[in-house]
C-alpha positions as CSV (number, residue, x, y, z in Angstrom):
1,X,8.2,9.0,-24.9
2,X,4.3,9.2,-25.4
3,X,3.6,6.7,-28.6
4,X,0.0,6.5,-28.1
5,X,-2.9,8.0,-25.8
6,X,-6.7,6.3,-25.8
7,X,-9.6,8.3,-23.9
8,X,-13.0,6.5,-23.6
9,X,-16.1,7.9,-21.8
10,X,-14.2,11.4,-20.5
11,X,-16.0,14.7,-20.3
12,X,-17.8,15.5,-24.3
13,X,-15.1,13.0,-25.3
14,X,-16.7,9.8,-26.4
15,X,-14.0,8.1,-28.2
16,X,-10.3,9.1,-29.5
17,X,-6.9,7.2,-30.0
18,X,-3.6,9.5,-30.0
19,X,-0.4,8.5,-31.9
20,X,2.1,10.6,-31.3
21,X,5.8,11.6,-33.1
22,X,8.7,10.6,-31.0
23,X,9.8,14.6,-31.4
24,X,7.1,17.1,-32.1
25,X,3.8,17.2,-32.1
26,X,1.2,20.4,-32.1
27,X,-2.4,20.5,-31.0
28,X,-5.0,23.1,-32.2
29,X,-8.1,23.5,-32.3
30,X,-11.0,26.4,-31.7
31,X,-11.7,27.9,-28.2
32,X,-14.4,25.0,-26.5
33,X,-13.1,22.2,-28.7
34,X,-11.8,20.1,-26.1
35,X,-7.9,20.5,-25.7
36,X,-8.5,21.7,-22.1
37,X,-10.5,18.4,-21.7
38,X,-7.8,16.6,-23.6
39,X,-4.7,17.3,-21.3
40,X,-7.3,17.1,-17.7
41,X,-7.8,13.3,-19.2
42,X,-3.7,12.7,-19.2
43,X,-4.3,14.7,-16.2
44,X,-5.7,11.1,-14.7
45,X,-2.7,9.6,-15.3
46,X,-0.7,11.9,-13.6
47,X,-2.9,11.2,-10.8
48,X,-5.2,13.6,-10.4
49,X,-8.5,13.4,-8.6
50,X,-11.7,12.2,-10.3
51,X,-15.2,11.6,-9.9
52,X,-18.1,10.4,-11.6
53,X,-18.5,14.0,-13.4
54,X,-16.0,13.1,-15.7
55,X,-18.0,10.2,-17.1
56,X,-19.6,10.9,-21.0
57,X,-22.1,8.1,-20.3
58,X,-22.8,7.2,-17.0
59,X,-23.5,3.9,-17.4
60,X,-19.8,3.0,-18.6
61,X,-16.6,3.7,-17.0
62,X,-14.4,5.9,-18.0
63,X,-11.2,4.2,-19.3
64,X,-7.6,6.5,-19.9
65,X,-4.5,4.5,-21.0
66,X,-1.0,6.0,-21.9
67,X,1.3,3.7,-23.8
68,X,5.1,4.8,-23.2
69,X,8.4,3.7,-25.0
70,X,11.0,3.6,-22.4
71,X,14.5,2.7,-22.4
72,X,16.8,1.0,-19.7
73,X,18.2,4.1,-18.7
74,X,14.4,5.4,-17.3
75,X,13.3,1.9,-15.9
76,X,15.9,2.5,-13.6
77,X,14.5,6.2,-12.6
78,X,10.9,4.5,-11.6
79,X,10.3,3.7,-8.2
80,X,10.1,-0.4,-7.2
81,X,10.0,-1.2,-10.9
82,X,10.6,-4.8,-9.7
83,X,7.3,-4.6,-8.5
84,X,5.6,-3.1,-12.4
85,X,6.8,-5.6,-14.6
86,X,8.5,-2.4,-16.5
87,X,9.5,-3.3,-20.5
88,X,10.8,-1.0,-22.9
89,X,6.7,-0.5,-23.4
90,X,4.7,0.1,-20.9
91,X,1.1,0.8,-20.5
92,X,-0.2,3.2,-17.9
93,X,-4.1,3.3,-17.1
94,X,-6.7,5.0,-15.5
95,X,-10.8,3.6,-14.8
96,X,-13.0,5.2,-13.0
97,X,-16.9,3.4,-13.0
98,X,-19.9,5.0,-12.4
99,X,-19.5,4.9,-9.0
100,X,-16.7,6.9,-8.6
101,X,-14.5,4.1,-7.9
102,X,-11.1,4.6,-9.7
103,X,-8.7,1.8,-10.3
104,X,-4.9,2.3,-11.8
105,X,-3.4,0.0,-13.3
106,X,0.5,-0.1,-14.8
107,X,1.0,-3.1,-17.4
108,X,-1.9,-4.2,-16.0
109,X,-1.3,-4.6,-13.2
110,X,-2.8,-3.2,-10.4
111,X,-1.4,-0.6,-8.7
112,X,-2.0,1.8,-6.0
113,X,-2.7,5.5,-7.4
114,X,0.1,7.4,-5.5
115,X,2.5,4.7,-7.7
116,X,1.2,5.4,-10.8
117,X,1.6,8.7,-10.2
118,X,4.9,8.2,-9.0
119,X,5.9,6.5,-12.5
120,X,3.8,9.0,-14.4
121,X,5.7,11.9,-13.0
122,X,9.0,10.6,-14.2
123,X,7.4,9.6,-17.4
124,X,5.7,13.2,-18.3
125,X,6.6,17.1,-17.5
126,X,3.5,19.4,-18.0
127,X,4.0,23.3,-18.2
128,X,0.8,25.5,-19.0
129,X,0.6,29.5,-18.6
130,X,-0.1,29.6,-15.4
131,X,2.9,27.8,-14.7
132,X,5.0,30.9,-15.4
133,X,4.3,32.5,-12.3
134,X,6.1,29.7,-11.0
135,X,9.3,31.3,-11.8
136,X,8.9,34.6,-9.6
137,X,9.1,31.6,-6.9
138,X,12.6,31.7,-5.1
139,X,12.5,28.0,-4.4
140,X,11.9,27.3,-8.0
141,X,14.7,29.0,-9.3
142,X,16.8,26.9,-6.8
143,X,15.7,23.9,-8.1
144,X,16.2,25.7,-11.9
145,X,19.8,26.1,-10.5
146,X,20.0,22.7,-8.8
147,X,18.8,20.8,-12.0
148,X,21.0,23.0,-14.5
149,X,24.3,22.2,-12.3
150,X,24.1,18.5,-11.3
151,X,23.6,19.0,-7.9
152,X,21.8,15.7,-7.1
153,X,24.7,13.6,-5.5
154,X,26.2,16.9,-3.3
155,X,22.3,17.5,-2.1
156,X,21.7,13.5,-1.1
157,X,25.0,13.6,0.7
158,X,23.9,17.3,2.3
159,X,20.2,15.6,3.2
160,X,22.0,12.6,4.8
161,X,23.9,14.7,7.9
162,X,21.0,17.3,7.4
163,X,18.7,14.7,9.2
164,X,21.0,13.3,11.4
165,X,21.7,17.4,12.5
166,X,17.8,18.1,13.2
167,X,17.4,14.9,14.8
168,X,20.1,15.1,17.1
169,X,18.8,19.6,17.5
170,X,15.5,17.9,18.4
171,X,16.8,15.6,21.0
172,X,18.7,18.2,23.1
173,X,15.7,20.3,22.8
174,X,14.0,18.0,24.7
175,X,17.4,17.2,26.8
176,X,17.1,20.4,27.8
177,X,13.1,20.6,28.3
178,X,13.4,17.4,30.6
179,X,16.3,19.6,32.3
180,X,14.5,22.4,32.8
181,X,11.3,21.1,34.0
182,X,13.3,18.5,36.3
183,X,15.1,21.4,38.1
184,X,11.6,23.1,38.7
185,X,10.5,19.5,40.0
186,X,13.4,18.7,42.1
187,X,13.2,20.0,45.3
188,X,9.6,18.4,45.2
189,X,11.0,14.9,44.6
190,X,13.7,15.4,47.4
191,X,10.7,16.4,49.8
192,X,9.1,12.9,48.4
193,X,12.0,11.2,49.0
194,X,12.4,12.5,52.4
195,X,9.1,11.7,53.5
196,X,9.3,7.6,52.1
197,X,13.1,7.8,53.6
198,X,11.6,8.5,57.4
199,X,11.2,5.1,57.8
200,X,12.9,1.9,57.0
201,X,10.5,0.6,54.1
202,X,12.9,-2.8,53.4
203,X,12.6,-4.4,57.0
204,X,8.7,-3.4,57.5
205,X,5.2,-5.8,57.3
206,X,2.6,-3.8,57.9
207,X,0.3,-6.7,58.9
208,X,3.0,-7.3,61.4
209,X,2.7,-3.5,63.0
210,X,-0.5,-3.7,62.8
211,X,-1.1,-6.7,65.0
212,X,1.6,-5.7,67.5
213,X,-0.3,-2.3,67.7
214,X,-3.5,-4.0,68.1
215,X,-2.0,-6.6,71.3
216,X,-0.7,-3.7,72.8
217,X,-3.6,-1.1,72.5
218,X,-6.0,-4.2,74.2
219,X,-3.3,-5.7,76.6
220,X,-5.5,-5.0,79.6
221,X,-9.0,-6.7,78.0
222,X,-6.4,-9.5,77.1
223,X,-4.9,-10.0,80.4
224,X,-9.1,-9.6,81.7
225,X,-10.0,-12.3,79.5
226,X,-7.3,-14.3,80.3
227,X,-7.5,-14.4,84.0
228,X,-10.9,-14.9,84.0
229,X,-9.9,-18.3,81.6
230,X,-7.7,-19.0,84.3
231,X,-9.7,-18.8,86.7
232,X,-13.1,-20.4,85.7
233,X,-10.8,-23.8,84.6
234,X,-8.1,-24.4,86.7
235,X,-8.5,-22.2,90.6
236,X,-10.7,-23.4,93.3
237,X,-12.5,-26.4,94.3
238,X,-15.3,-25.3,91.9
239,X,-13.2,-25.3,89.0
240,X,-14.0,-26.8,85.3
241,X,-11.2,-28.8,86.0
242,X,-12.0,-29.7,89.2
243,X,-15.5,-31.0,88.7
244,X,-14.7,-33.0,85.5
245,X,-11.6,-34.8,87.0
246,X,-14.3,-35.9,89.8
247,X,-16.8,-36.9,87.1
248,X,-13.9,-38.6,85.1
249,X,-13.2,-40.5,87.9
250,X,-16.5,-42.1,88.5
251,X,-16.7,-42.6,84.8
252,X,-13.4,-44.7,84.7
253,X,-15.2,-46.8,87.8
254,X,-17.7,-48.0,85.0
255,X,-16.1,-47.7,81.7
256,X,-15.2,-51.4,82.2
257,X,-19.0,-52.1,81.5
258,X,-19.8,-51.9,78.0
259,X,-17.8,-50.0,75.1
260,X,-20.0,-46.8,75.2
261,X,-19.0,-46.2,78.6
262,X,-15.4,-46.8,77.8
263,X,-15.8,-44.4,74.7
264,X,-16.8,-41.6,77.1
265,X,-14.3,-42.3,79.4
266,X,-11.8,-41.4,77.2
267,X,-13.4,-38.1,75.0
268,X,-14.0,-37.2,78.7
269,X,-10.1,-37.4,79.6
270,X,-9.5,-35.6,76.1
271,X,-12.1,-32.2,76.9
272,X,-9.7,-32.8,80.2
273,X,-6.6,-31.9,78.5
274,X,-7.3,-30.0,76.0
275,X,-8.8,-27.7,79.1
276,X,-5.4,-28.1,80.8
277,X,-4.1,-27.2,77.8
278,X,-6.1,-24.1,77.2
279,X,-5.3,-22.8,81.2
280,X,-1.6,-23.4,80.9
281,X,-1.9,-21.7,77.5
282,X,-3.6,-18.5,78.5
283,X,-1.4,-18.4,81.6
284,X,1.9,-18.3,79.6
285,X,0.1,-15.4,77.2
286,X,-0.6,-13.6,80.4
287,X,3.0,-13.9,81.4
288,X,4.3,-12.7,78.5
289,X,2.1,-9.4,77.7
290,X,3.2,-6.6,79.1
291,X,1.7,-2.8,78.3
292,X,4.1,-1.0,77.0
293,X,2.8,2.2,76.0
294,X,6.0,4.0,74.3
295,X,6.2,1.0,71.6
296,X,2.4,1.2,71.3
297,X,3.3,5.0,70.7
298,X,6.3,4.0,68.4
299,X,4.1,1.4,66.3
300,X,0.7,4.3,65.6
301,X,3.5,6.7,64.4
302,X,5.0,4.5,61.8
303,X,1.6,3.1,60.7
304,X,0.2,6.4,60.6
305,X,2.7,7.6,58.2
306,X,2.0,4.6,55.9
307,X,-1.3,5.2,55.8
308,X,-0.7,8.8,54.6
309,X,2.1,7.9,52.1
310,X,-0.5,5.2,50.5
311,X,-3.4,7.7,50.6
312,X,-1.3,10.6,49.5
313,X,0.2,8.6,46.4
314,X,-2.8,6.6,45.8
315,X,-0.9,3.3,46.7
316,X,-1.8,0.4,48.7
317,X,1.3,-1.2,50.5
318,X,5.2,-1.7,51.7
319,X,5.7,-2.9,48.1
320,X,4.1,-0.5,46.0
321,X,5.7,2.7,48.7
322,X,9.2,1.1,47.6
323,X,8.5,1.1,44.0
324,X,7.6,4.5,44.4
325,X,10.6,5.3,46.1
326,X,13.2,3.7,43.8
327,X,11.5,5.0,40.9
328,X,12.1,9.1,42.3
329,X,15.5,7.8,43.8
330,X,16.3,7.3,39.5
331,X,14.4,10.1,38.7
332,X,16.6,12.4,40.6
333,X,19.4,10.8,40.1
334,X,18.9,10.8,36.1
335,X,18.3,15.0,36.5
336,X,21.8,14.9,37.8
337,X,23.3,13.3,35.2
338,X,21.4,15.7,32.5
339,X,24.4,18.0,32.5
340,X,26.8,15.8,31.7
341,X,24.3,13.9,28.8
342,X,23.6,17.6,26.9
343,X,26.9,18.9,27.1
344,X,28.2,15.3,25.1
345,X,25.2,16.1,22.7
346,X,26.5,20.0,22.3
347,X,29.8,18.6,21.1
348,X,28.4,15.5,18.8
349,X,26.1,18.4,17.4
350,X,29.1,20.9,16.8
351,X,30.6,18.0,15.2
352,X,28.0,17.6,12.5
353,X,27.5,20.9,12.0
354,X,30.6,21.2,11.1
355,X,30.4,18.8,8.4
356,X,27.1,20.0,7.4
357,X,28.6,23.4,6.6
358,X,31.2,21.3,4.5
359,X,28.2,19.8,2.7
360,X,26.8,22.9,2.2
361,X,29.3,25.4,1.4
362,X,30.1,22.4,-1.8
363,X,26.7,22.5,-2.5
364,X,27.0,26.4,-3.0
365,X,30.3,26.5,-4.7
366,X,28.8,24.4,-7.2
367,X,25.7,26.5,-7.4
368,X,27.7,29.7,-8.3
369,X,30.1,27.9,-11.1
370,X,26.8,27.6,-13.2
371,X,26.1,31.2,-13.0
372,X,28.2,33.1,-15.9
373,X,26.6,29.9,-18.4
374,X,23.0,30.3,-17.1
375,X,23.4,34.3,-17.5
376,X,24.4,33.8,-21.7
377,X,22.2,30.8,-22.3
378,X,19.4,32.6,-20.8
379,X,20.3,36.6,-21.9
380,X,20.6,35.3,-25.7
381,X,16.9,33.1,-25.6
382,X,15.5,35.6,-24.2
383,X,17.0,38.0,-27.1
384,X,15.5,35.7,-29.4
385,X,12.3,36.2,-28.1
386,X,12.6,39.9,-28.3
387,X,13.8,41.0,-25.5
388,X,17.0,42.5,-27.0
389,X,18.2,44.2,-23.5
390,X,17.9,41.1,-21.4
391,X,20.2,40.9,-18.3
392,X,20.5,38.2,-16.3
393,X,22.2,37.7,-12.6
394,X,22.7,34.9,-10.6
395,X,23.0,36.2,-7.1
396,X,23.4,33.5,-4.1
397,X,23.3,35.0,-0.5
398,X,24.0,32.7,2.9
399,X,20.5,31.8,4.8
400,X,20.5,32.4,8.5
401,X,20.4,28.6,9.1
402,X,20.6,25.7,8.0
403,X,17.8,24.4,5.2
404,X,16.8,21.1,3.7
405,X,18.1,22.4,0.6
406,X,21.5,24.0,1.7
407,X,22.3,27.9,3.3
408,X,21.5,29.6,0.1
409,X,18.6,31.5,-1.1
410,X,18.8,31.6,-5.0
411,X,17.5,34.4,-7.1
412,X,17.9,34.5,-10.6
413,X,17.5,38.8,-11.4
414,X,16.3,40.1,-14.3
415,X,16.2,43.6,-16.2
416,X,14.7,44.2,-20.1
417,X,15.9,48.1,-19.6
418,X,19.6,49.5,-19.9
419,X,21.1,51.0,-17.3
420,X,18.5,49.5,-14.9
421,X,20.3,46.5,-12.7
422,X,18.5,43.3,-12.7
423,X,16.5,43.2,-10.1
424,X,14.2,40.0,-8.7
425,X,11.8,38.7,-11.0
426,X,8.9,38.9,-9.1
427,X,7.6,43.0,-9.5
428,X,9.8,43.2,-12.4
429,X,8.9,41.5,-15.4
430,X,5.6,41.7,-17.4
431,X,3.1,38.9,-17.8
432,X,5.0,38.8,-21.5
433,X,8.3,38.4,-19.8
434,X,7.4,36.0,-17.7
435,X,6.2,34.3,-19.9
436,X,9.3,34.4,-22.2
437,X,12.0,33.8,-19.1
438,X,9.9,30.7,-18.0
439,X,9.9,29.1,-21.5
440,X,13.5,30.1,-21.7
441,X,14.4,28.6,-18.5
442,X,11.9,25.5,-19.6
443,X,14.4,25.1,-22.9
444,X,17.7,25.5,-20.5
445,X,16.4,22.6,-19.1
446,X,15.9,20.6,-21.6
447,X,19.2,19.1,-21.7
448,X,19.3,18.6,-18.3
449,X,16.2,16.5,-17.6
450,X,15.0,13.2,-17.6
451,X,12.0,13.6,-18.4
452,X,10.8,11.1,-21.6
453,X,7.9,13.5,-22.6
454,X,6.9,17.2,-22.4
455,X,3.8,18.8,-22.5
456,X,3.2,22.8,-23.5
457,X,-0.4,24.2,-23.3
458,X,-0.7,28.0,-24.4
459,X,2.7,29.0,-23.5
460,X,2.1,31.3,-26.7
461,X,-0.1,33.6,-25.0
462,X,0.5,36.9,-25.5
463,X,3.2,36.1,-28.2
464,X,2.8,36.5,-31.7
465,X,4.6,37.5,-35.3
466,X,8.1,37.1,-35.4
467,X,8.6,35.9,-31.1
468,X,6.0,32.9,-32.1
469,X,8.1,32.1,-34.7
470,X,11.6,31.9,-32.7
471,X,9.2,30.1,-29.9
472,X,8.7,27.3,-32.6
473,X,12.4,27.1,-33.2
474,X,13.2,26.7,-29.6
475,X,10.3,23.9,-29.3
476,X,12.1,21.8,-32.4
477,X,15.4,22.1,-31.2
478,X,14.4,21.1,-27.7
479,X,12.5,18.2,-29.5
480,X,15.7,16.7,-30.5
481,X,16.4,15.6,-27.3
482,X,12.9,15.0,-25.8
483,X,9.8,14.6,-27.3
484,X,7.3,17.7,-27.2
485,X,3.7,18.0,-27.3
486,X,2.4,20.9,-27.6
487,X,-1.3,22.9,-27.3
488,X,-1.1,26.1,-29.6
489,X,-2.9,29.1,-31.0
490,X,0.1,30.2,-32.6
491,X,-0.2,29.7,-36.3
492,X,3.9,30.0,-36.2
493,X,4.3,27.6,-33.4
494,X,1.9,25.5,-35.1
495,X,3.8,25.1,-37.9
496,X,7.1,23.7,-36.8
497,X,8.1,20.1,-38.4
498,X,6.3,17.0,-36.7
499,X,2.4,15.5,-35.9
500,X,-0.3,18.0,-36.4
501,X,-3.6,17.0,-34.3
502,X,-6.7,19.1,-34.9
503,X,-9.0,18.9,-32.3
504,X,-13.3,19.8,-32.8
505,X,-16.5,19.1,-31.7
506,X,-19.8,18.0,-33.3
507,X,-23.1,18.3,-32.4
508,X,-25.8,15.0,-32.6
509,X,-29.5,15.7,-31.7
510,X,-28.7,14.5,-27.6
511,X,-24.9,16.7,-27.4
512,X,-22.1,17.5,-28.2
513,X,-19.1,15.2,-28.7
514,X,-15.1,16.3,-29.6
515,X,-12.8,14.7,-31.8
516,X,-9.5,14.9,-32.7
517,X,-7.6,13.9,-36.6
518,X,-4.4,14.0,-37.8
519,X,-4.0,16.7,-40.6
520,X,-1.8,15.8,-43.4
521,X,0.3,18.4,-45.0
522,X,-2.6,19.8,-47.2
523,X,-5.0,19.9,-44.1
524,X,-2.4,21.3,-42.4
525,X,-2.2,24.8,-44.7
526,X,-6.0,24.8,-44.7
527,X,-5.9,24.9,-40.8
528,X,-2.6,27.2,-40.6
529,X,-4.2,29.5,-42.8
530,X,-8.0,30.0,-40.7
531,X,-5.5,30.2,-37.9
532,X,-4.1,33.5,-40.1
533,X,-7.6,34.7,-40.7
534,X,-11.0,33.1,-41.3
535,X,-12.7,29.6,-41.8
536,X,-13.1,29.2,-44.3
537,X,-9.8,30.7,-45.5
538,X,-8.8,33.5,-48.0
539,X,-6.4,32.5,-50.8
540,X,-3.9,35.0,-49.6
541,X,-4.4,33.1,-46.3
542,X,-3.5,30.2,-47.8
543,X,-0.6,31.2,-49.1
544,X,0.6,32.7,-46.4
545,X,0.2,29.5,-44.6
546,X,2.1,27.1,-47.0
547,X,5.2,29.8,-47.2
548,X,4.7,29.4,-43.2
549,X,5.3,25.8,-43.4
550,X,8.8,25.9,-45.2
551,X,10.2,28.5,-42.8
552,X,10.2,26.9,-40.2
């Protein structure tokens, strides 16, 4: 529950500390005096935005801290409470600086704001009078139903194969997809494949084809060249040879002289054979070339078609062609195999449907059982609160497919008329109906929520006389079982048993500042009874007020 709440520096709010009654506590207060602003402050702690707006004095922060008592039971509902320090009292706070920074802190320590509000939201349940439209919503009276029947365990166990089902929907989707546009693509990759198939990629250099292209396109400026080496060294009396063997010869006659000579004598035999060598080379080369213009032919073909596979594929290379081809070689293989890979998918996803319809259809049955309790629980509030002909159906119809929440759509009917069938809420009830079925469906669940604390603001509208008066009788009773805070300005809901806080404003010279007191019992008539008529109060007012009090 809510023991305390402190509010520094917030709105006209400069100051004010909030102890609260573990069961039932009632706020009034004239139109303007700050309750609004009162409930946007707890509002922080819920994790709601801020800014520097919010700040009375902007030159200090604004500072909102919620002290809760907790029990074992509810440390275990918070999320990571490991991570909080969580004790049987814990402190939840807001700051926000006149910067705009905010800070959170829980215990403090800090925290980011998402977990606060994470903790908060377990902590606190807030239901206003605008919240009542909420219950024309279909998804809301699901989760009405899901929370009155205990339908958490059969919902995580739906959820779990509910995931795996989509997942597993999604992934033959795009089975299929890859299928589909792979079929389209195939006859393209074949024509690929055909192409880098025409010749045998493994077994090929193309520095090799290119140089035996390049000897045989110039075999006859080879052979040219070579007989003319041939020629100018080794034939005729004029030779190169010739003439430096003579030379050689008279050198050897005096290379006995001195060691220069001798030196000479010998590079000179060298240039001789290396000469020799050069002749008998380009002989042999001669020899061996021979034009052969069908494997010239034969080698322009193959290199021309690399050339256009590397330009057409924007490769460069044997190496990177055969990477190329091995990768559409798997590619096309892999569309082959698609078949065979959705088809096993189709029968793991029957599978799970299957069991998701298990889940689901358990998740229904137990859906429907609440129905005949929900219809009296509901049908005799609501005839407390003056709606004497209130009927009440529980109707549950199969969804197309499947949802994260099950195959039903929920919708709790309602008529106020006999003979007129209960028909959905929405377009049916008044604003004063609504307003009655959602605080009747707020006290059926009461007793099924975990909620420490909840907060009412206005729910009274439109309700007065002898309906505000069962109103505050449904607020005590529900306050036996949680604690209730509640924002009134309903003289009858304001006085059921517990805390009375009266909040007003006062005016300095600069502005204006609210304030909030706890009445005792004698301030209590005096406010009950300007609530009944004027400030400051008749004596019939008065009396009126204090006979109010021991009713309820």
């Amino acid at each position: 529950m809510l023991k305390s709440l402190y509010i520094k520096n917030y709105a006209i709010i400069e100051q004010i500390q909030l102890e609260f009654d573990e069961q039932f506590n009632v706020i009034t207060g004239e139109t303007g005096a700050g309750k609004s602003i009162l409930l946007g402050a707890l509002g922080l702690i819920l994790g709601n935005r801020a800014d520097t707006k919010v700040l009375y004095n902007q030159d200090e922060k604004c500072i909102v801290q919620a002290e809760f008592a907790i029990n074992d039971q509810f440390i275990n509902l918070l999320p990571e409470s490991e991570n909080y320090d969580l004790e049987q009292t814990t402190t939840l706070r807001r700051e926000i600086n006149s910067k705009g920074k905010s800070r959170a802190f829980i215990n403090d320590t800090p925290v980011l704001l998402n977990e606060l509000k994470g903790v908060a939201q377990i902590l606190v349940d807030i239901h206003n009078q605008y919240d009542t439209l909420s219950i024309t919503s279909l998804d809301y009276q699901r989760e009405v139903i899901d929370i009155y029947a205990r339908t958490e365990k059969e919902q995580k166990a739906y959820h779990k194969v509910y995931h795996d089902y989509l997942g597993l929907k999604q992934e033959i989707q795009q089975l299929k997809n890859r299928h589909k546009k792979g079929k389209v693509d195939q006859d393209y990759l074949l024509f690929q494949l055909e192409e880098l198939g025409k010749i045998p990629l493994n077994n090929l250099s193309k520095d090799s084809l290119e140089e035996e292209f390049n000897t045989l396109s110039s075999s006859e400026d080879i052979k040219h060249t070579l007989a003319q080496i041939t020629q100018t060294i080794g034939e005729g009396e004029m030779s190169v040879e010739s003439r430096l063997l003579e030379i050689n010869r008279s050198l050897g006659s005096i290379s006995d002289v001195n060691s220069d000579l001798s030196n000479l004598h010998q590079k000179m035999e060298e240039v001789i054979e290396d000469l020799q060598e050069i002749d008998r080379s380009s002989v042999n080369l001669a020899e061996n070339l021979e034009h052969n213009t069908e494997r010239a032919a034969e080698l322009k073909e193959t290199l021309d078609h690399i050339y256009l596979l590397e330009k057409k594929h924007n490769l460069n290379g044997i190496e990177e062609l055969i990477q190329l081809r091995d990768q559409i070689e798997e590619q096309t293989s892999s569309n082959q195999d698609l078949d065979g890979l959705i088809s096993k998918k189709e029968n793991k996803l029957a599978e799970i449907k299957k069991e998701l319809w298990q889940r689901a259809e358990t998740l229904t049955e137990k859906r429907q059982s609440c129905g005949p309790k929900l219809k009296k629980y509901l049908e005799a509030t609501l005839r407390n609160l003056a709606i004497a002909n209130a009927n009440i159906d529980l109707v549950i119809t199969e969804l197309s497919d499947f949802e994260a929440h099950g195959i039903d759509k929920v919708d709790i009917r309602f008529s106020s008329n006999k003979g007129i069938e209960p028909q959905s809420i929405e377009g049916t009830a008044s604003g004063g109906e609504l307003s009655r079925l959602a605080l009747s469906v707020k006290s059926l669940l009461a007793g099924h929520t975990d909620k420490l604390t909840m907060i009412f603001d206005e729910i009274d509208t439109g309700i007065s006389g002898a309906v505000a008066l069962q109103l505050s009788h449904i607020l005590t009773d529900m306050s036996q079982n949680h604690q209730i805070i509640c924002i009134t300005h309903s003289p009858q809901v304001a006085s059921a048993q517990g805390k009375h806080f009266n909040i007003y404003k006062t005016d300095t010279a600069e502005r204006t500042i609210t304030h909030v007191r706890t009445l005792s019992q004698e301030e209590r008539v005096n406010e009950l009874a300007k609530m009944l008529s004027t400030d400051p109060p008749s004596t019939a007012a008065i009396a009126n007020a204090t006979e109010l009090l021991k009713a309820v």
